[in-house]
VODO-146835 format. One record per residue: y, z, x of N, C-alpha, C in turn. Coordinates in nm, 3 decimals, m for minus. Atoms other than C-alpha are relative to their C-alpha. Example, Ala and Ser with C-alpha at 12.3 -4.5 7.8 and 13.67 -1.06 7.14 Angstrom:
! VODO-146835
+---------+---------+---------+---------+---------+---------+---------+---------+---------+
:     n.v :     n.w :     n.u :    ca.v :    ca.w :    ca.u :     c.v :     c.w :     c.u :
+---------+---------+---------+---------+---------+---------+---------+---------+---------+
:  m0.119 :   0.000 :   0.089 :  m0.450 :   0.780 :   1.230 :   0.120 :   0.000 :   0.090 :
:  m0.119 :  m0.006 :  m0.082 :  m0.106 :   0.714 :   1.367 :   0.109 :   0.073 :  m0.077 :
+---------+---------+---------+---------+---------+---------+---------+---------+---------+
***
This chain:
! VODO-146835
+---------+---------+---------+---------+---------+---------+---------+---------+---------+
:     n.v :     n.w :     n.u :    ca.v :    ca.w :    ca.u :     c.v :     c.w :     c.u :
+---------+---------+---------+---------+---------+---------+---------+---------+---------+
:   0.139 :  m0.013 :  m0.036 :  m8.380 :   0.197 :  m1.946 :  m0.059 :  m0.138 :   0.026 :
:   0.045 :   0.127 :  m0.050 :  m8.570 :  m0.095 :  m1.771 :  m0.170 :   0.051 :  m0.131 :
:   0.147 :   0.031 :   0.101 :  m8.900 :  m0.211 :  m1.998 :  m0.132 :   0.066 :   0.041 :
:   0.208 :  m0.052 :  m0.076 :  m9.270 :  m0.009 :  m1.937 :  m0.061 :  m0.204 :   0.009 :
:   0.031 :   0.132 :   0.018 :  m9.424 :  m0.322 :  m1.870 :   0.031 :  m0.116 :   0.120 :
:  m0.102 :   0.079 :  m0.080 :  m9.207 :  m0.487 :  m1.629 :  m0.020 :   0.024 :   0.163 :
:   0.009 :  m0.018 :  m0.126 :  m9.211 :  m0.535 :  m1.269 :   0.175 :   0.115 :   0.047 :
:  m0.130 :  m0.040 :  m0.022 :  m8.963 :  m0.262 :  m1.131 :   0.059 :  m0.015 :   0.125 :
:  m0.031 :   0.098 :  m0.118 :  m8.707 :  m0.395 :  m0.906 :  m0.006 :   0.091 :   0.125 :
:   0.000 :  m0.064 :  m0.128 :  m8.739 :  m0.338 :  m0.532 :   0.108 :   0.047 :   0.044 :
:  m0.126 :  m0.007 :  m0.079 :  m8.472 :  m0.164 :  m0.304 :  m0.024 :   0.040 :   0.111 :
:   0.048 :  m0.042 :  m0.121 :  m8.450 :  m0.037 :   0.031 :   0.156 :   0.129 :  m0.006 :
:  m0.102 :  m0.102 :  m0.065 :  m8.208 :   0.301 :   0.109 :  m0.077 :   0.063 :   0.098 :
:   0.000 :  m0.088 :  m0.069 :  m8.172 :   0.564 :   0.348 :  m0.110 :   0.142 :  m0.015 :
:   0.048 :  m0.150 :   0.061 :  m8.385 :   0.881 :   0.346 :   0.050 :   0.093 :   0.131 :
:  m0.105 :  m0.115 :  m0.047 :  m8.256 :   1.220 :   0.509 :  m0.040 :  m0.034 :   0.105 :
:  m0.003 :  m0.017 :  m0.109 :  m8.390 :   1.096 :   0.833 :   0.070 :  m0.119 :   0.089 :
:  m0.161 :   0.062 :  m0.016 :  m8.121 :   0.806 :   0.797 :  m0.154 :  m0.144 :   0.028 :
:   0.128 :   0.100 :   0.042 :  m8.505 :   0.553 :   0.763 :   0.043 :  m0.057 :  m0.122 :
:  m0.028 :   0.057 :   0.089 :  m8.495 :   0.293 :   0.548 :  m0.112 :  m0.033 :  m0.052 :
:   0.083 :  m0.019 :   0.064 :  m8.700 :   0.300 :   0.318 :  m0.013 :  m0.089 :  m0.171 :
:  m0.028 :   0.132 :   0.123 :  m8.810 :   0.024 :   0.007 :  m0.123 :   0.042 :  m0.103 :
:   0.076 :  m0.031 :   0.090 :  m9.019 :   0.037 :  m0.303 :  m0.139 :  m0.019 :   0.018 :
:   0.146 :   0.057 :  m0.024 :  m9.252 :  m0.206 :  m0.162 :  m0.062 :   0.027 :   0.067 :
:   0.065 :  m0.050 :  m0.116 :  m9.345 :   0.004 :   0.134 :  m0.133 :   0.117 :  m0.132 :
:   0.098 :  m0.078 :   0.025 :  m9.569 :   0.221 :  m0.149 :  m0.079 :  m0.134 :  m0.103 :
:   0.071 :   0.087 :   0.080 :  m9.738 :  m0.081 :  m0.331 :  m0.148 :   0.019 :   0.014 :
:   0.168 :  m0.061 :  m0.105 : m10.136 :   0.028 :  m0.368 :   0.012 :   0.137 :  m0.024 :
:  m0.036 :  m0.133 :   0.025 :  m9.972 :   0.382 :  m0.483 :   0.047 :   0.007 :  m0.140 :
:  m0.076 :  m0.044 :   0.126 :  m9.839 :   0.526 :  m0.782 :   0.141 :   0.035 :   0.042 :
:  m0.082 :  m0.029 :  m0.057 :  m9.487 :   0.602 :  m0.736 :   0.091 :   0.081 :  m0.165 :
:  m0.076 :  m0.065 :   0.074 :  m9.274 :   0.902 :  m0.961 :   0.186 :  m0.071 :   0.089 :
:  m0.130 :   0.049 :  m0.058 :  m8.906 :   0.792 :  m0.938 :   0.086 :   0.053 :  m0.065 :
:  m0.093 :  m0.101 :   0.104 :  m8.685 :   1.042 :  m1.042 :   0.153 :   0.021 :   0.078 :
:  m0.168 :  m0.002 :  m0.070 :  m8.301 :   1.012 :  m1.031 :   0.048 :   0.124 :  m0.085 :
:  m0.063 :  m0.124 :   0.058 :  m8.091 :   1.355 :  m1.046 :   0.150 :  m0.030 :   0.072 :
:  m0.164 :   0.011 :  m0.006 :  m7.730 :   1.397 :  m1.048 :   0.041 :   0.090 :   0.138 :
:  m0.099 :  m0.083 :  m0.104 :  m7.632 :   1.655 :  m0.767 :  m0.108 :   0.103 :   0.095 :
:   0.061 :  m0.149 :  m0.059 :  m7.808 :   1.864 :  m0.431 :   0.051 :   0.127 :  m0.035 :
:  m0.051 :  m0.113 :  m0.024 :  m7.776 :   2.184 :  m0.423 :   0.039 :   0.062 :  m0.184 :
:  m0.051 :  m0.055 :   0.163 :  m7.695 :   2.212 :  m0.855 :  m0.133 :   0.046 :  m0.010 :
:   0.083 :  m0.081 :   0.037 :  m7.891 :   2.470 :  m1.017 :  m0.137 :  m0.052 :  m0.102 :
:   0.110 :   0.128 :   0.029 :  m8.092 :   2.185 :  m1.226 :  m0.079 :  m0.055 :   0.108 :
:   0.075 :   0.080 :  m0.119 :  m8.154 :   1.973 :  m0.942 :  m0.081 :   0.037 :   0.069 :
:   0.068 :  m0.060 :  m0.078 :  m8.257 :   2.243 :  m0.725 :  m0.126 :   0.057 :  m0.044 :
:   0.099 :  m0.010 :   0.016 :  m8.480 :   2.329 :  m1.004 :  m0.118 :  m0.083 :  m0.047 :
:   0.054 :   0.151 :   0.038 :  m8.619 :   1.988 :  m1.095 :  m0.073 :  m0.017 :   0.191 :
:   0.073 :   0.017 :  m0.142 :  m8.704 :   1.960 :  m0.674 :  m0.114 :   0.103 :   0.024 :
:   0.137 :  m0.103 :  m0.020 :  m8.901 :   2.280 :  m0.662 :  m0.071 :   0.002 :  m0.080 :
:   0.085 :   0.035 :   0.045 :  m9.094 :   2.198 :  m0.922 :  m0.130 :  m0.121 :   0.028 :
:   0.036 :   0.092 :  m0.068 :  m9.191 :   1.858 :  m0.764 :  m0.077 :   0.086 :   0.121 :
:   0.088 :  m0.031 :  m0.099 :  m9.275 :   2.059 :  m0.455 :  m0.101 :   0.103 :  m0.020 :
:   0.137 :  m0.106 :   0.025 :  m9.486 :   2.340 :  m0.629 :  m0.125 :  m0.109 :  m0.040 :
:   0.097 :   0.092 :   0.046 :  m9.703 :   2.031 :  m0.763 :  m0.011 :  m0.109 :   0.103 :
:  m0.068 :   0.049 :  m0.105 :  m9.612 :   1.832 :  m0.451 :  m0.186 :  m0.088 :   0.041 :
:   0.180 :  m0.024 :  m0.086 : m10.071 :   1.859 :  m0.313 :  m0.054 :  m0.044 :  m0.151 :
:   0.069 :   0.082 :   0.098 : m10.131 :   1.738 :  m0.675 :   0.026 :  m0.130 :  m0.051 :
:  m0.054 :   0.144 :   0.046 :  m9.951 :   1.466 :  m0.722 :  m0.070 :  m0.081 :   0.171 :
:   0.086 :   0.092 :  m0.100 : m10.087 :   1.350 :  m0.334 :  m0.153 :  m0.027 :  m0.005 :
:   0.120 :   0.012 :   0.059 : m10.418 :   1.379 :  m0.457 :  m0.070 :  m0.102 :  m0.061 :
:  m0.004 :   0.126 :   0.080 : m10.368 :   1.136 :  m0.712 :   0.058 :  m0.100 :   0.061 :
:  m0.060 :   0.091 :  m0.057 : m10.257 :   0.918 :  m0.467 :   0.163 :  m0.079 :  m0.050 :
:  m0.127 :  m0.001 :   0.033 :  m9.883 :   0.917 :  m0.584 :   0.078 :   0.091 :   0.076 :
:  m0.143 :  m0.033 :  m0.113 :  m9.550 :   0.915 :  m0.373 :   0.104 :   0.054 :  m0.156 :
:  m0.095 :  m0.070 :   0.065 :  m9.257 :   1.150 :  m0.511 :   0.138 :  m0.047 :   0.078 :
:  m0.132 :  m0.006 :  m0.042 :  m8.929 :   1.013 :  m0.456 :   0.143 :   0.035 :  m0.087 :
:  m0.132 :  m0.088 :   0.069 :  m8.578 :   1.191 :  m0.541 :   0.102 :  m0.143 :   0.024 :
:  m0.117 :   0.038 :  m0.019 :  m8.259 :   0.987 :  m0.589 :   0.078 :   0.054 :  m0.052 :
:  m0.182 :  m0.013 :   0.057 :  m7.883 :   1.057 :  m0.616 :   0.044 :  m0.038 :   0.102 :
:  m0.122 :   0.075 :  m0.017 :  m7.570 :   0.952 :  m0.531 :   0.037 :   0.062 :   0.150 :
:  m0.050 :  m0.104 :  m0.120 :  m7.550 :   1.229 :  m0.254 :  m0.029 :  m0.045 :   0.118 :
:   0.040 :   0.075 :  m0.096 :  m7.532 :   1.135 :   0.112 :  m0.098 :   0.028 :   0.061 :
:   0.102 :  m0.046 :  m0.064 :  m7.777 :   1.149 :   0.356 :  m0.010 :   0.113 :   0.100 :
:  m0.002 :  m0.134 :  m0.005 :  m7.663 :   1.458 :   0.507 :   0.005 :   0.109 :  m0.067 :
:   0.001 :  m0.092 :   0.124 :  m7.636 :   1.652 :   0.178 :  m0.132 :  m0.025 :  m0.012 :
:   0.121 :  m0.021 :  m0.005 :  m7.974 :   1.558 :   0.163 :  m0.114 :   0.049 :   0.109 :
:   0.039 :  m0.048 :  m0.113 :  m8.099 :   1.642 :   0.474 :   0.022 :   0.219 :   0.011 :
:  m0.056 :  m0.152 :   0.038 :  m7.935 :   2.024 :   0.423 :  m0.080 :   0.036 :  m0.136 :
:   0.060 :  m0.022 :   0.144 :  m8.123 :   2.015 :   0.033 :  m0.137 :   0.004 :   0.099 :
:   0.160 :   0.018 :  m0.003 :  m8.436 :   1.932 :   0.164 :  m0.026 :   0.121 :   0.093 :
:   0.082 :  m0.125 :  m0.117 :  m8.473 :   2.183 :   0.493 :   0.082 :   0.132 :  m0.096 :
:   0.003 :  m0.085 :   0.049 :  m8.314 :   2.445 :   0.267 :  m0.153 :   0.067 :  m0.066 :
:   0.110 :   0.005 :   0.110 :  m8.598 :   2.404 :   0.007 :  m0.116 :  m0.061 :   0.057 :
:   0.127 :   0.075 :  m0.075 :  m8.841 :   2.252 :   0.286 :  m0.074 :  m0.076 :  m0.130 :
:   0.079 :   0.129 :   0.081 :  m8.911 :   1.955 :   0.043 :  m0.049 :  m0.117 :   0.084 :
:   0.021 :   0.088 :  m0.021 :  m9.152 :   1.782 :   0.116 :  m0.048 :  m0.126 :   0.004 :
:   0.004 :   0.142 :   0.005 :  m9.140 :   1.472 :  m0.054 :   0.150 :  m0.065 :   0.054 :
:  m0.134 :   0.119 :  m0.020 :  m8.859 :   1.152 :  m0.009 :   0.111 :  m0.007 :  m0.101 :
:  m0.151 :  m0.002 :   0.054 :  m8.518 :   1.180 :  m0.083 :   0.102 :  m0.087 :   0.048 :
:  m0.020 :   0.133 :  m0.061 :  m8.320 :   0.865 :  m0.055 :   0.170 :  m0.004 :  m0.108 :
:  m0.077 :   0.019 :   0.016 :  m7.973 :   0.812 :  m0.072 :   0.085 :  m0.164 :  m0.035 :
:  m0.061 :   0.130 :   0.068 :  m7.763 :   0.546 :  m0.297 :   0.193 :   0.052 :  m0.028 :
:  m0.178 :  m0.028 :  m0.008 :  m7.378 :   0.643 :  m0.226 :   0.069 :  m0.135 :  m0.052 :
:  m0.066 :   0.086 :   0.028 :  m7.296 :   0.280 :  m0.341 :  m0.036 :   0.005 :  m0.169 :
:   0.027 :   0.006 :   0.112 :  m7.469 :   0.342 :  m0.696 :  m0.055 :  m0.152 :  m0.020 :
:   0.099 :   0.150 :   0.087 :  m7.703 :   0.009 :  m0.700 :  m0.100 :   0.036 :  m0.010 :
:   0.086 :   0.011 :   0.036 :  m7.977 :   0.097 :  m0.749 :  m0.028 :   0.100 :  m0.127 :
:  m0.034 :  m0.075 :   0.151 :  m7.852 :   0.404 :  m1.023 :   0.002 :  m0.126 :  m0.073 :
:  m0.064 :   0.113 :   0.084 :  m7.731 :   0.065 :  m1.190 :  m0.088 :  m0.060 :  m0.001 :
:   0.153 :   0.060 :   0.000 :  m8.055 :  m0.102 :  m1.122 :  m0.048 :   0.088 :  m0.103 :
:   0.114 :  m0.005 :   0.076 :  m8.253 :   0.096 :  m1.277 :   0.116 :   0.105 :  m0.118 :
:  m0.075 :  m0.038 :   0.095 :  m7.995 :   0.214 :  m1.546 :   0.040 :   0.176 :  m0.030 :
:   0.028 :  m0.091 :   0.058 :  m7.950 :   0.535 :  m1.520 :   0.137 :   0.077 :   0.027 :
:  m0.111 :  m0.057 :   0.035 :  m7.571 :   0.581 :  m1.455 :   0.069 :  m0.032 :  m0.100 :
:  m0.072 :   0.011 :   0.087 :  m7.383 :   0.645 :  m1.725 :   0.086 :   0.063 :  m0.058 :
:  m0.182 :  m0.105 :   0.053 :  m7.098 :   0.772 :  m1.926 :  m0.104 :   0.137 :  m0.085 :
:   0.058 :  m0.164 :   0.053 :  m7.198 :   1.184 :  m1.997 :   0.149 :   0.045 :  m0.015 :
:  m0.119 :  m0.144 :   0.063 :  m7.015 :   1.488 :  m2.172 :   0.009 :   0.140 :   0.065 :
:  m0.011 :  m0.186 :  m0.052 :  m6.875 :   1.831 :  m1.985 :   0.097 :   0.021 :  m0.131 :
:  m0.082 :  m0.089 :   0.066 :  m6.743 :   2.039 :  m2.233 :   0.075 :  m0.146 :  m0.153 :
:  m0.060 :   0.104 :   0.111 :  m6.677 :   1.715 :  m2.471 :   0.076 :  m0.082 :   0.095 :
:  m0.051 :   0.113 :  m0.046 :  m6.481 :   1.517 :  m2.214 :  m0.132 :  m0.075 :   0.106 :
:   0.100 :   0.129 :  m0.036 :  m6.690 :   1.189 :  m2.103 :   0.077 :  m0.033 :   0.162 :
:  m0.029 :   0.006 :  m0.177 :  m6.715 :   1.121 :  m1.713 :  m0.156 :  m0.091 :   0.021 :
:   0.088 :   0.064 :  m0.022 :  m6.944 :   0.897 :  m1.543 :  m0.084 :   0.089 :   0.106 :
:   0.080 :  m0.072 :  m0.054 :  m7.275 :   1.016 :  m1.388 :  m0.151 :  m0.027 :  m0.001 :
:   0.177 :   0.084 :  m0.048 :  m7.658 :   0.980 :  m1.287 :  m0.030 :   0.087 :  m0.126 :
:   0.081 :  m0.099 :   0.108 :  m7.836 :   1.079 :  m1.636 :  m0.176 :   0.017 :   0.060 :
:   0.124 :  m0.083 :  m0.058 :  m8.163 :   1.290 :  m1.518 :  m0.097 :  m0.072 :  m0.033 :
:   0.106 :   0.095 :   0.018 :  m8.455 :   1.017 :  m1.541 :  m0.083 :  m0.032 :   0.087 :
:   0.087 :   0.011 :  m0.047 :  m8.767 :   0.975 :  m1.457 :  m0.052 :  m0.150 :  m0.007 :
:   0.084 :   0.134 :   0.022 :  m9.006 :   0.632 :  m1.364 :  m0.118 :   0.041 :   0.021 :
:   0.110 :   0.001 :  m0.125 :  m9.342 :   0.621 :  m1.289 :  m0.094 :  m0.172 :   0.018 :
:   0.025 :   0.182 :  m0.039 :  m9.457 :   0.269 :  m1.151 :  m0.127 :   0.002 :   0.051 :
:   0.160 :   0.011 :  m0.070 :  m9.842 :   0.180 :  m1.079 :   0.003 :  m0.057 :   0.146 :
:   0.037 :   0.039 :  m0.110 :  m9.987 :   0.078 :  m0.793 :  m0.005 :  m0.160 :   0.000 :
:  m0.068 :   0.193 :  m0.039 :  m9.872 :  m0.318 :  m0.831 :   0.162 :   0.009 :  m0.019 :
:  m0.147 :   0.036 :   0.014 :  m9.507 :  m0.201 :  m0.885 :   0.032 :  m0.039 :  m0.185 :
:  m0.076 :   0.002 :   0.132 :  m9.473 :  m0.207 :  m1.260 :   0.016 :   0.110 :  m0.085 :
:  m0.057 :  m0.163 :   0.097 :  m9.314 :   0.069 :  m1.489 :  m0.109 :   0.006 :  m0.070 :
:   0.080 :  m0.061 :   0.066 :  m9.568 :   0.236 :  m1.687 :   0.023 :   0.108 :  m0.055 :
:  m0.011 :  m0.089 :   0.067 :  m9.390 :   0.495 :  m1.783 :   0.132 :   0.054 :   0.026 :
:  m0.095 :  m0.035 :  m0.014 :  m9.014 :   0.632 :  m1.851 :   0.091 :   0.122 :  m0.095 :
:  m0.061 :  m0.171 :   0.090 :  m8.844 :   0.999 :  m1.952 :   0.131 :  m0.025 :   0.042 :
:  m0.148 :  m0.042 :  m0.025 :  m8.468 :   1.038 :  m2.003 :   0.067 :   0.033 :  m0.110 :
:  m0.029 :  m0.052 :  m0.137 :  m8.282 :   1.251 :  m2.039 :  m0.147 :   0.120 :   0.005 :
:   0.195 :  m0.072 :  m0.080 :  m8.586 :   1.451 :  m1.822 :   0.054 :   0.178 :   0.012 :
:  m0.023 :  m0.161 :  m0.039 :  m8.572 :   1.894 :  m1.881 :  m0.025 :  m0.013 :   0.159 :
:   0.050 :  m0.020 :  m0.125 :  m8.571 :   1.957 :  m1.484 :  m0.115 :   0.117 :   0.022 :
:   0.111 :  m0.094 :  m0.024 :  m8.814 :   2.273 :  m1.511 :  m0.151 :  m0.086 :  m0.068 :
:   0.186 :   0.003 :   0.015 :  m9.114 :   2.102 :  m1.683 :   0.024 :  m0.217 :   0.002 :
:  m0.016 :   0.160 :  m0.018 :  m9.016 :   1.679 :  m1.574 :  m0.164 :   0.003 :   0.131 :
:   0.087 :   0.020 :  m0.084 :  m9.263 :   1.718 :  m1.265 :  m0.154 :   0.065 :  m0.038 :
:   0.164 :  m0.026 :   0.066 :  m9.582 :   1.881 :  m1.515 :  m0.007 :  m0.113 :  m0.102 :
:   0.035 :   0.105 :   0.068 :  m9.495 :   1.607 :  m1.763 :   0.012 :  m0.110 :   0.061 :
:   0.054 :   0.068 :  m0.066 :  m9.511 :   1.361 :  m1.521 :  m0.104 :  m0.049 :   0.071 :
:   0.147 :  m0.003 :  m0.024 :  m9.829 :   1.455 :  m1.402 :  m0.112 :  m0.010 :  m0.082 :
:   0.044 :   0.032 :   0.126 :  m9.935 :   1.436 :  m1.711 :  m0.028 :  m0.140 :  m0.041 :
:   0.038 :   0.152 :   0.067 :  m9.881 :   1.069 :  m1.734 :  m0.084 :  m0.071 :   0.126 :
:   0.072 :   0.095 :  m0.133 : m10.079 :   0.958 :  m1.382 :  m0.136 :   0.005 :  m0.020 :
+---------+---------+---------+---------+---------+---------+---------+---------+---------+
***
């Protein structure tokens, strides 16, 4: 976990429309930053539609919703027009910026340990510093207790 407090670091990836896209393009915003492990998993998918049922409240509050995982930018592109999401979903297939902001790590199936994105939330003010961090994040109620903290 990076420090509440702290400037959180910038990056730039891909989003499903293959745009590149950086932290510092929302500076002046609030920004939720929530990394999930897999499209299309029955978590994930319900951790995203939650985000998009609250989607007109969180823009309100002048806060951007962005998704990360590991998944490419055509797996995301297929997640999103399935589930017409529509916030930003931004692809890290090299795992730096999971590693940036700490959130791959060694997890348990069934008792054997495998590496993997643990389900975590940021939320960063409008100068870019953490203010607030959940992990690991329930996917059905991460996007009401997040709203909770803006």
């Amino acid at each position: 976990m990076l420090n509440i407090g702290t400037k959180a670091p910038n990056f730039t990836l891909l989003d499903k429309n293959n745009k590149s896209i950086s932290l510092s393009d929302f500076l002046g915003k609030k920004v939720i930053l929530y990394f999930y492990p897999k499209d299309n998993t029955p978590g994930c998918t319900k951790q995203a539609l939650s985000y998009k049922e609250m989607y007109e409240e969180f823009v309100n509050k002048n806060t951007v919703v962005i998704g990360i995982s590991k998944d490419s930018v055509s797996s995301h592109i297929k997640f999103s027009e399935k589930y017409d999401l529509p916030f930003i979903l931004l692809s890290d297939q090299n795992l730096d910026v999971l590693k940036m902001y700490e959130v791959w790590g060694e997890k348990k199936l069934y008792g054997k340990p495998y590496m993997g994105v643990i389900r975590s939330t940021y939320l960063i003010n409008e100068e870019g510093i953490i203010e607030y961090f959940d992990s690991p994040v329930k996917p059905d109620t991460d996007a009401k207790n997040m709203y909770c903290k803006i």
